[in-house]
PLY file of the C-alpha trace (Angstrom):
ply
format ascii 1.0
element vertex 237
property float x
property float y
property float z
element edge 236
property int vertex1
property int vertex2
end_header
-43.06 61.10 89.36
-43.04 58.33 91.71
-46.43 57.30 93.36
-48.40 55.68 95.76
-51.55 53.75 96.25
-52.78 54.52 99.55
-55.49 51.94 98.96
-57.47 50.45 95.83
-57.84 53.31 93.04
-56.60 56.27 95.75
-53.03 57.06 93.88
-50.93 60.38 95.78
-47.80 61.53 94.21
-45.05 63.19 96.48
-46.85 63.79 99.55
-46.15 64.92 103.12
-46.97 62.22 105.00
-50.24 63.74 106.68
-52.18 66.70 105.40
-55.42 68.62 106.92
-57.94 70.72 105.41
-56.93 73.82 107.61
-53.71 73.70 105.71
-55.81 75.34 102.21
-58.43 78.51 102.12
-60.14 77.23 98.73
-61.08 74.69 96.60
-62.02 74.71 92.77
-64.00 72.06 90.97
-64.49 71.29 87.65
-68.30 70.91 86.80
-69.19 68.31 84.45
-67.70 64.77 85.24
-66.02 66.10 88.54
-68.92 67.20 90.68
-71.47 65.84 88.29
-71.84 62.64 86.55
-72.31 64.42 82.95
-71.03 66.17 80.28
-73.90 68.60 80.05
-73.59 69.31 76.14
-73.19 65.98 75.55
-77.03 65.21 76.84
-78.26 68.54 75.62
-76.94 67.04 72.38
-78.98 64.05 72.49
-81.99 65.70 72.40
-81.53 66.84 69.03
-80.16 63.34 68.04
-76.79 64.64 67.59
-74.95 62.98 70.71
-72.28 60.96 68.99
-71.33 63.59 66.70
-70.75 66.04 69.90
-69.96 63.49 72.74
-66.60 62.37 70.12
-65.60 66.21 69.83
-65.76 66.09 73.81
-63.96 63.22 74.58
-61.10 64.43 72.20
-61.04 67.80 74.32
-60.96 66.14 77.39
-57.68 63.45 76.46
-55.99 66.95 74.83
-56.45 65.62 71.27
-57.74 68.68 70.50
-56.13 71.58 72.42
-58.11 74.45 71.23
-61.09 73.92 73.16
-62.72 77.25 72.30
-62.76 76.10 68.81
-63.86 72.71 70.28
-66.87 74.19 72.17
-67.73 76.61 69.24
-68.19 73.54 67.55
-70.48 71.78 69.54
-72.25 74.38 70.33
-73.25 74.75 66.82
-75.04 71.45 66.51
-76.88 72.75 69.47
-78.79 75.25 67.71
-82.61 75.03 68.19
-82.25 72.98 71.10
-85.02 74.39 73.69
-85.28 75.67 77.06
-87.69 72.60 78.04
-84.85 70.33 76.62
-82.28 72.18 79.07
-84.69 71.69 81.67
-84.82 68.00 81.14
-81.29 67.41 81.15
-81.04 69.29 84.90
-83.86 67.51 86.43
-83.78 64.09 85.10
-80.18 63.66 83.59
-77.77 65.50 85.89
-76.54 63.91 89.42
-74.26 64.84 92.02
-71.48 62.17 91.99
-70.94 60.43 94.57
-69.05 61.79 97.80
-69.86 65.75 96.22
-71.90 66.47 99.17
-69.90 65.11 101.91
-66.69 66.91 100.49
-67.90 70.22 99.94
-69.61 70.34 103.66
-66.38 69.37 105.19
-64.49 71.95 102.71
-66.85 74.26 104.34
-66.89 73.07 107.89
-62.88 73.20 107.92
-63.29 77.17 106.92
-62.60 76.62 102.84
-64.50 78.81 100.59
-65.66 76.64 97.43
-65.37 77.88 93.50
-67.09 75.85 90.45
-65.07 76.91 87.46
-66.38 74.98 84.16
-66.10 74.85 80.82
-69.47 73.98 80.91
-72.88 75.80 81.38
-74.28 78.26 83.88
-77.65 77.25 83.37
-76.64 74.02 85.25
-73.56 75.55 87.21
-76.06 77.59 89.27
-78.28 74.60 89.78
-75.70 72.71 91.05
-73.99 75.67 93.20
-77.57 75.97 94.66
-77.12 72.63 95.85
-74.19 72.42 97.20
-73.79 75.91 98.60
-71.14 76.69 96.47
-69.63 80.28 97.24
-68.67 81.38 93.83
-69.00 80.56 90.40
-67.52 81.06 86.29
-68.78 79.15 83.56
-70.23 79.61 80.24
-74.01 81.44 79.37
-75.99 80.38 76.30
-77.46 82.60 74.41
-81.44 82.00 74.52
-83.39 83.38 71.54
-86.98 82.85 71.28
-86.85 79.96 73.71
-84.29 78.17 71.77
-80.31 77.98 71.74
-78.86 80.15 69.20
-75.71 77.72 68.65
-73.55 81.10 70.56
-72.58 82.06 73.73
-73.35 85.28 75.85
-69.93 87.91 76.28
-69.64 88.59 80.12
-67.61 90.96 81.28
-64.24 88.29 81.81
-65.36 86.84 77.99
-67.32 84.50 76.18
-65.29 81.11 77.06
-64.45 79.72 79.97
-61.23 77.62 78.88
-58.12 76.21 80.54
-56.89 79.19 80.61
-59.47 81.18 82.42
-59.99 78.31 84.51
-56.45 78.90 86.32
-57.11 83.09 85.92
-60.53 82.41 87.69
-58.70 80.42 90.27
-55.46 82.96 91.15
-57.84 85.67 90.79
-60.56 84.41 93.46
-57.79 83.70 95.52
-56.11 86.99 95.87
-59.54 88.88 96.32
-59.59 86.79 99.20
-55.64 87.34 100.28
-55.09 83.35 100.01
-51.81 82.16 98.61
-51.92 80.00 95.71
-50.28 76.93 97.79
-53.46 77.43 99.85
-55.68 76.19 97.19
-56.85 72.92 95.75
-58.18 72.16 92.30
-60.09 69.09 91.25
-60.43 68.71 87.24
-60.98 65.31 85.25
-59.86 66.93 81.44
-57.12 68.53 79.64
-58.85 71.64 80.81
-58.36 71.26 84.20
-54.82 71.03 83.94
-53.84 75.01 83.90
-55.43 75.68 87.07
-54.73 72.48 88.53
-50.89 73.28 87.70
-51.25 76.79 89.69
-52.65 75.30 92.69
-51.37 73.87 95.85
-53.09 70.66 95.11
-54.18 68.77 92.62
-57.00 66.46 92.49
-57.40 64.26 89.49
-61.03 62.61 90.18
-62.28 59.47 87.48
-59.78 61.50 84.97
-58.08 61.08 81.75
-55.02 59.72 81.34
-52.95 62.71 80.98
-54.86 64.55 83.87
-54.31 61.44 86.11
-50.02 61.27 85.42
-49.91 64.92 86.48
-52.36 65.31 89.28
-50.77 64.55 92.51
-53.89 62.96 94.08
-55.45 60.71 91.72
-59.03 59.34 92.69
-59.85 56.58 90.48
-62.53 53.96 92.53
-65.49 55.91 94.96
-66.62 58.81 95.86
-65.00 62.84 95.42
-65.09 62.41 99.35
-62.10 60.04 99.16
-60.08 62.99 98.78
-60.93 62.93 103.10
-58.48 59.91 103.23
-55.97 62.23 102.14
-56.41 65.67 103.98
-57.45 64.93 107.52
-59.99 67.35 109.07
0 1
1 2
2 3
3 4
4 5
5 6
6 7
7 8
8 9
9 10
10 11
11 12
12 13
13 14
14 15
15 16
16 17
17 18
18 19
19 20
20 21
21 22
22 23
23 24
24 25
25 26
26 27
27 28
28 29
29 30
30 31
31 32
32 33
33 34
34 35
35 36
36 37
37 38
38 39
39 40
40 41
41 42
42 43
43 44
44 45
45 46
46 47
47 48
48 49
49 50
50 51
51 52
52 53
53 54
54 55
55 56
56 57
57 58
58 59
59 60
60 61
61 62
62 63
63 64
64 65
65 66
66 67
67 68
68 69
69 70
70 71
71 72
72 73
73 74
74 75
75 76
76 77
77 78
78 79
79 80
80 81
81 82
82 83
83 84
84 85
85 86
86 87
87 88
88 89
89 90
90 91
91 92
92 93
93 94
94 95
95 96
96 97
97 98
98 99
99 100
100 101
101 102
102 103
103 104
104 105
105 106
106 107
107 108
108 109
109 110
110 111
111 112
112 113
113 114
114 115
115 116
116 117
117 118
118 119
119 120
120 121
121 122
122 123
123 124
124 125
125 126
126 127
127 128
128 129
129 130
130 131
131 132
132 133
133 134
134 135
135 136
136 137
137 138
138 139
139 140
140 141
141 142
142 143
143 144
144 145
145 146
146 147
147 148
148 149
149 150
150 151
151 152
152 153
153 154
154 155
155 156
156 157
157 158
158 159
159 160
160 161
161 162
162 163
163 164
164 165
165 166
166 167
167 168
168 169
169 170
170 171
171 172
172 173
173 174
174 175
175 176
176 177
177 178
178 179
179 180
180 181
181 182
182 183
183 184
184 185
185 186
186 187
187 188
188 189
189 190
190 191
191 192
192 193
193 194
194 195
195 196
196 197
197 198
198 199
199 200
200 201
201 202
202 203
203 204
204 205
205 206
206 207
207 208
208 209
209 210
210 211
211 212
212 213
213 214
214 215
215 216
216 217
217 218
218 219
219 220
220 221
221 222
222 223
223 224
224 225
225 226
226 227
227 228
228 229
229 230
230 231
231 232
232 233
233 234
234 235
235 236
């Protein structure tokens, strides 16, 4: 698909020549990586001194190496038994950071009259921290299951399931937007992994932000230098 570099690491892909906000009713983010600067179960890893062993089953997710990621995550999430609740709280208060330009997009998302979904593969436990602080209007992710104060190596079954994969990522995303009568062309989906790709592909636009490879040769904005707010040099207000 041919491309463009609109200016150093800002790559679009078959573009009108100007678009604006108005022109989409909702955007999606990935969590972890997109609109943070973590993979969460990577540092929750590390606290049990199993980081390397989880952090390469990530990676491999996230180039689609491996592309069952529920049997990736069930993985993982097995070397995360006995991790604690004062270990998760570590990781959110002095491990996890907006990335830069996260704040600055999502207010103008909102200003321009977008509503704003977080749909990870990741946890809720830090999805709600992070919708909390960036007013973020709805939500899917995955729940750990808490026993005695500690991670039981499982997830909790909510009423959609138990994993939130690519898959559900792109159900969550059609789904939000016809409870709110917005067209799928109205939407915008930002996603760094293999993961990303389903709902990215169902969207109106697609936002690759500091992404793999693969995610980056299919999205058809590709931020790869600065901030999520770059994305602004692309859709005017």
């Amino acid at each position: 698909m041919p491309s463009t570099e609109l200016s150093p690491g800002l790559v679009t892909r078959n573009l009108p020549a100007t678009l604006h906000l108005s022109d989409y009713k909702l955007i999606a983010f990935d969590m972890d990586s997109t609109l943070i600067n973590i993979e969460c179960i990577d540092e929750i890893a590390d606290a049990v001194g199993r980081k390397p062993q989880v952090a390469a089953i990530t990676e491999a997710a996230m180039r689609g190496e491996i592309t069952d990621f529920k049997d990736s995550l069930r993985r993982r999430l097995a070397l995360l038994r006995g991790v604690t609740e004062a270990d998760l709280h570590t990781v959110k208060t002095q491990r996890l950071r907006l990335n830069p330009g996260a704040t600055e997009l999502v207010t103008a998302c909102k200003r321009a009259g977008l509503k704003v979904l977080l749909v990870s593969g990741g946890f809720t436990y830090f999805a709600e921290h992070v919708c909390a602080l960036l007013g973020i209007d709805f939500m899917r992710s995955n729940a750990l299951k808490i026993e005695a104060g500690a991670l039981t190596g499982d997830l909790v079954q909510q009423a959609w399931g138990d994993i939130c994969d690519g898959a559900e990522k792109r159900r969550t995303l059609l789904e939000v937007a016809s409870l709110l009568n917005i067209r799928p062309d109205q939407c915008i989906a930002v996603g760094d992994g293999a993961n990303d790709l389903p709902m990215m592909g169902a969207a109106g636009l697609s936002v690759a932000y500091q992404a793999k490879p693969a995610v980056r040769e299919q999205a058809q904005v590709a931020i790869n230098q600065g901030g999520l707010d770059r994305l602004l040099e692309v859709l005017r207000a």
